[in-house]
N, C-alpha and C positions, 0 to 999 in steps of 0.2 A: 964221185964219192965224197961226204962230205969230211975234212977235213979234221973235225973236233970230236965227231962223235961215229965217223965210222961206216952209218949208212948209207944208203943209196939217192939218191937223188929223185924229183918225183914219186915218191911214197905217195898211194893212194889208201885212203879206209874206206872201209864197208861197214856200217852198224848193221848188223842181225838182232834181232827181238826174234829169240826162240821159245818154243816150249817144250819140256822135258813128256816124251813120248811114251818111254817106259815104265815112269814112277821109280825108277833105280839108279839112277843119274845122276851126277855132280858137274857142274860148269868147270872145275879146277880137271877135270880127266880131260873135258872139253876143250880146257885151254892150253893141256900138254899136247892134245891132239893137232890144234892146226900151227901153234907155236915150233911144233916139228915139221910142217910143211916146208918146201921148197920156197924162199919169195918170203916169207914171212917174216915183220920184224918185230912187231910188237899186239901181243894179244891179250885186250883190256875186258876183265867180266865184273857184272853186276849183278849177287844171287837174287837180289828183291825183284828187277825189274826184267830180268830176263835177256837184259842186253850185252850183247859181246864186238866188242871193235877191233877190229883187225887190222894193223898198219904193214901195207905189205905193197911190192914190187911189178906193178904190173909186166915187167917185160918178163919175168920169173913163175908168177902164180896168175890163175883166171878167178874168177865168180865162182866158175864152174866147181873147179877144183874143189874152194873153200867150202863150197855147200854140201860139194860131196861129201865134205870131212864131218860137217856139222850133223847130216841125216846121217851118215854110216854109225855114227856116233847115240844113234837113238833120239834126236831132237828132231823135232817140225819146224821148221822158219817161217814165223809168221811175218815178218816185212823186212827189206833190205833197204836202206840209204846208201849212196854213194858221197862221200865227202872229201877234201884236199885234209891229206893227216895231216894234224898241228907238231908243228915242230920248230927249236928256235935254236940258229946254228950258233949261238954264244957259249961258251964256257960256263958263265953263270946259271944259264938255264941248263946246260948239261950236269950241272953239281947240284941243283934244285929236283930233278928228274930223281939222279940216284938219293938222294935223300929225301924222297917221297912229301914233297913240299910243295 
């Protein structure tokens, strides 16, 4: 666990480019949805492009899982990325984080 800020170590993200299935939708339901998942640490959305990043645990949450979340939720997943989540174990970057910098 990291020391400064609490998470877990090996955080993996997943980029999803969804599209809203229902036409009734909102990304922010979407991102109370998997931000409540098991594993999950941080759930980043973008309304214009449809992309949502998800920094999570893989010994805690699957693929599987998160996608379930995202279709149950009424979207279609048009493509998944796998990436190493950025993250910087300094104080300075922890106080730049919560002050949205």
């Amino acid at each position: 666990m990291c020391k400064t800020c609490g998470c877990g170590t090996g955080a993996q993200q997943l980029r999803f480019r969804v599209q809203n299935s229902s036409q009734q939708g909102d990304l922010q339901k979407l991102n109370t949805n998997l931000i409540g998942a098991p594993g999950v640490l941080q759930v980043t959305t973008d309304e214009k492009t449809g992309q949502i990043s998800v920094d999570f645990n893989p010994q805690r949450a699957t693929q599987q899982e998160l996608e379930q979340r995202i279709t149950g939720s009424g979207y279609t997943i048009e493509s998944v990325e796998l990436a190493e989540a950025t993250h910087q174990h300094s104080i300075s970057g922890f106080i730049k984080k919560l002050l949205g910098q």
